[in-house]
C-alpha positions in Angstrom: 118.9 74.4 96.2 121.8 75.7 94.6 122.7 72.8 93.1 119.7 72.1 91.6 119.2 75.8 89.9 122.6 75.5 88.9 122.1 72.2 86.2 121.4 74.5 83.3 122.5 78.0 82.5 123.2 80.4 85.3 119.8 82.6 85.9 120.3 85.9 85.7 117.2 87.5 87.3 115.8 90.8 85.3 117.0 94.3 86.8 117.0 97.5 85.4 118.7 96.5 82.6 115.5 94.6 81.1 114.0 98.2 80.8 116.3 99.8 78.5 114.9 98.5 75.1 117.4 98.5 71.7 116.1 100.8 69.2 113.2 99.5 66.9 114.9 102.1 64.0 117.3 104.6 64.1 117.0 106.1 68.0 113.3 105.3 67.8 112.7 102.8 70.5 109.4 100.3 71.5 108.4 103.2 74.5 108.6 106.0 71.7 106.3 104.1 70.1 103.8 103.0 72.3 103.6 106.6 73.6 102.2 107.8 70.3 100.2 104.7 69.5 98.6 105.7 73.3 97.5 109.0 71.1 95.7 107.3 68.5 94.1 104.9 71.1 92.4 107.9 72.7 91.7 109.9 69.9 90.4 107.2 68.6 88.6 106.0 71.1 86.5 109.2 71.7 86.5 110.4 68.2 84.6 107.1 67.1 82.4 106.5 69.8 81.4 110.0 70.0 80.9 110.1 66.1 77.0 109.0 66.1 75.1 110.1 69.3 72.3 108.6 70.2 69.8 109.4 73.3 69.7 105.3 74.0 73.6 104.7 73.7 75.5 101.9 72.2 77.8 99.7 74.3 80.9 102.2 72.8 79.0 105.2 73.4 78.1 104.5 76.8 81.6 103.5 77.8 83.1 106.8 76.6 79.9 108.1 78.4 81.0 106.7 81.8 84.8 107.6 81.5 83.7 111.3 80.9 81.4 111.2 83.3 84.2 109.8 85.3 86.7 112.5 84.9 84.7 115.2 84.8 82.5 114.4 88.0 84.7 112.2 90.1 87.7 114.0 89.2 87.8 117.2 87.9 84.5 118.6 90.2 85.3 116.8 93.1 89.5 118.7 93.2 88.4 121.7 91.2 85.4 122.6 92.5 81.9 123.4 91.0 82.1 126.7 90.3 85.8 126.5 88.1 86.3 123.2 87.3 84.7 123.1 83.4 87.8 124.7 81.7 89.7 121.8 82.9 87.9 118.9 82.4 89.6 117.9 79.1 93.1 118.2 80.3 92.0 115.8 83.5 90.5 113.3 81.1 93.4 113.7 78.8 95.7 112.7 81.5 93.6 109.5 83.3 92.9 108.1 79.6 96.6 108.7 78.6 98.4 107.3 81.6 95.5 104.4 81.5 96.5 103.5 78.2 100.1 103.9 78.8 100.3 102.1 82.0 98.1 98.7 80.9 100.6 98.0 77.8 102.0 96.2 80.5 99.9 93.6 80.9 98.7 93.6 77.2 100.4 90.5 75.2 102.9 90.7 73.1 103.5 94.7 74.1 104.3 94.2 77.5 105.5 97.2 78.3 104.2 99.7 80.7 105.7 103.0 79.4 105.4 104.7 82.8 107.8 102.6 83.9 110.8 105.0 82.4 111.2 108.2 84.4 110.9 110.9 81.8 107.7 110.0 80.1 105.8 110.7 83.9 107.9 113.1 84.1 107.7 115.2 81.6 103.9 114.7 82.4 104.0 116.2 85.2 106.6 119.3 84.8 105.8 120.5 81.6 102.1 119.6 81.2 100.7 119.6 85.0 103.3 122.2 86.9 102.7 125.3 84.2 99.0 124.4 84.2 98.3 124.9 87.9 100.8 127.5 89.1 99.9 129.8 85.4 96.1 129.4 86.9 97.2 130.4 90.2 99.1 133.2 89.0 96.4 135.0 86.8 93.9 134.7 89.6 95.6 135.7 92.9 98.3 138.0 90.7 101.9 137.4 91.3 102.7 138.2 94.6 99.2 137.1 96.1 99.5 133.7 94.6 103.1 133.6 96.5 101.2 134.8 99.4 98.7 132.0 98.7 101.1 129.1 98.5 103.4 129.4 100.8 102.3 131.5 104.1 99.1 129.3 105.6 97.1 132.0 107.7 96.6 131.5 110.9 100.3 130.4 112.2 102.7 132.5 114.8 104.6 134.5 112.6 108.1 132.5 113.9 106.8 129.9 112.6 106.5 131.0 109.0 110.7 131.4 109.1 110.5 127.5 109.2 107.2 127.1 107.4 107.5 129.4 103.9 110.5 127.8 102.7 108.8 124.1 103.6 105.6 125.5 101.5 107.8 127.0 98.6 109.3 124.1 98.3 106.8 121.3 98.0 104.5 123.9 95.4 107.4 124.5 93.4 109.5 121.9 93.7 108.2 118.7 95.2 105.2 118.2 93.8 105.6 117.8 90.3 108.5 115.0 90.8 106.2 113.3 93.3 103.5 113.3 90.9 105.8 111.4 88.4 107.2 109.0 90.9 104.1 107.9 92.1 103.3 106.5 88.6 106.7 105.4 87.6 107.6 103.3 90.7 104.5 101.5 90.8 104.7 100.7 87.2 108.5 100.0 87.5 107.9 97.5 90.3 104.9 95.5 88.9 106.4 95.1 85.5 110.0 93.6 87.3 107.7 91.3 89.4 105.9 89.9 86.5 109.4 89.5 85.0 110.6 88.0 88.0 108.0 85.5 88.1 107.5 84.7 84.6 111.3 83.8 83.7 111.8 82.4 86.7 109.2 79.7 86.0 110.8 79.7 82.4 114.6 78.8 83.8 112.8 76.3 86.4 110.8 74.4 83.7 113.8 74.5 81.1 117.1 74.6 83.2 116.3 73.3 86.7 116.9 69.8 87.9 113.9 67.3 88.0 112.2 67.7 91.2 112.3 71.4 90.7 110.6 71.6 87.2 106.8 71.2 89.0 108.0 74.6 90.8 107.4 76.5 87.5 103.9 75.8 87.5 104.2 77.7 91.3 105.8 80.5 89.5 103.6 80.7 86.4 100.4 80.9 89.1 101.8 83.6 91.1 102.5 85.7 88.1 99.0 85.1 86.5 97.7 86.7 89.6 100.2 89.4 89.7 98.9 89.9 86.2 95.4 90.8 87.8 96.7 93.0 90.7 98.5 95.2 88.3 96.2 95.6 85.9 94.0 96.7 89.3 97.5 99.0 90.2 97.4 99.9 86.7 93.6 101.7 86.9 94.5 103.1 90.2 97.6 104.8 89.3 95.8 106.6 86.0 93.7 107.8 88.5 95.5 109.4 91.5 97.9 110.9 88.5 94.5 112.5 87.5 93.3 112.9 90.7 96.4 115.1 92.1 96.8 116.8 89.2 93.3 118.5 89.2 94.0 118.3 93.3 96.8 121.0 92.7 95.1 123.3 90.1 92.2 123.2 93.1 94.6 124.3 95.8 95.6 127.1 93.1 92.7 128.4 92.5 91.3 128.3 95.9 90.9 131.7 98.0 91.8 130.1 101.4 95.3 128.4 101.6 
């Protein structure tokens, strides 16, 4: 087998090299980009379909329609809870639409590129958007030290236990959750763009640089990434929303009387 790879040029299979992208300009690069072009899609998106209401919608109107409805129902009600959820609806469907867009540039041609894929664009998602949002909501309803109180002593327990158990709490409110929120999102995005790289230029280096009886395998390797393609893109949905769906999660817990 080695042989037969080894006819052409040497394949150097994609790492984490392939995801740090030259500058386009100056120290603007493609993810810089696509992270404000994910602005206009959304504003956009809602701006223009929610431009001419009509009581029988369009095709537009109703899609914007059903990702409100979306958001605001299956997301933001469901976490947040009837009574408090309202204030927060945007912000939820600001973040599922965001991350949405964000995270299919991957499969999209000639972008390719799922901007949740590098660290500090989740990230900064999650500890400067998400983190002040939940913990300031906390804090103005249960006051300083009862929101403490709140977080991080679950009634109920021995009190030795709380020795062991406070510092646990304190430190997945404040410290743990908002990087777990971000790597959630990055790593899945991370791993399915690498294995549509890994399949795509393998089948490229088989078909161009491999021996005869291995070119046919690039048709193998060309199939298996199509249908990566379309678990992805199903990854891709799924991630927008359990980013959405943990972020109004936590500003539920917050605002909750009981622990």
């Amino acid at each position: 087998m080695g042989r037969l790879l080894a006819e052409g040029d040497t394949f150097a299979p994609p790492g984490v090299k392939d995801f740090f992208l030259p500058p386009i300009f100056g120290g603007v690069t493609k993810p810089m980009v696509l992270m404000v072009l994910s602005i206009l899609i959304v504003s956009a998106f809602f701006l223009i379909t929610s431009r001419n209401m009509k009581i029988i919608p369009s095709k537009w109107q109703f899609a914007a329609e059903s990702v409100y409805d979306f958001g605001r129902n299956s997301i933001a009600r469901e976490q947040i809870g009837s009574k408090e959820f309202k204030p927060f609806v945007p912000l939820i469907l600001t973040l599922f639409t965001f991350v949405l867009v964000n995270n299919l540039y991957g499969i999209i041609p000639v972008i390719q590129f799922p901007t949740m894929a590098k660290i500090g664009f989740p990230l900064a998602l999650s500890v400067l958007v998400v983190y002040p949002v939940y913990h300031y909501v906390g804090f103005k309803k249960h006051g300083f030290v009862g929101y403490l109180k709140h977080a991080t002593v679950p009634p109920g327990a021995p009190f030795a236990i709380y020795f062991l158990l406070t510092p646990i709490e304190f430190l997945q409110k404040f410290v743990l959750n908002p990087i777990t929120l971000a790597i959630r999102v990055f790593a899945a995005m991370f791993a399915g763009h690498l294995i549509l790289l890994v399949f795509t230029l393998g089948g490229e280096y088989l078909l161009l640089h491999a021996a005869g009886p291995l070119k046919p395998v690039s048709v193998i390797s060309w199939a298996f990434a199509i249908a990566m393609t379309f678990l992805e893109a199903f990854i891709q949905v799924l991630q927008a929303y359990i980013f959405a769906l943990l972020s109004a999660n936590y500003i539920g817990q917050a605002l909750a009387e009981d622990h």
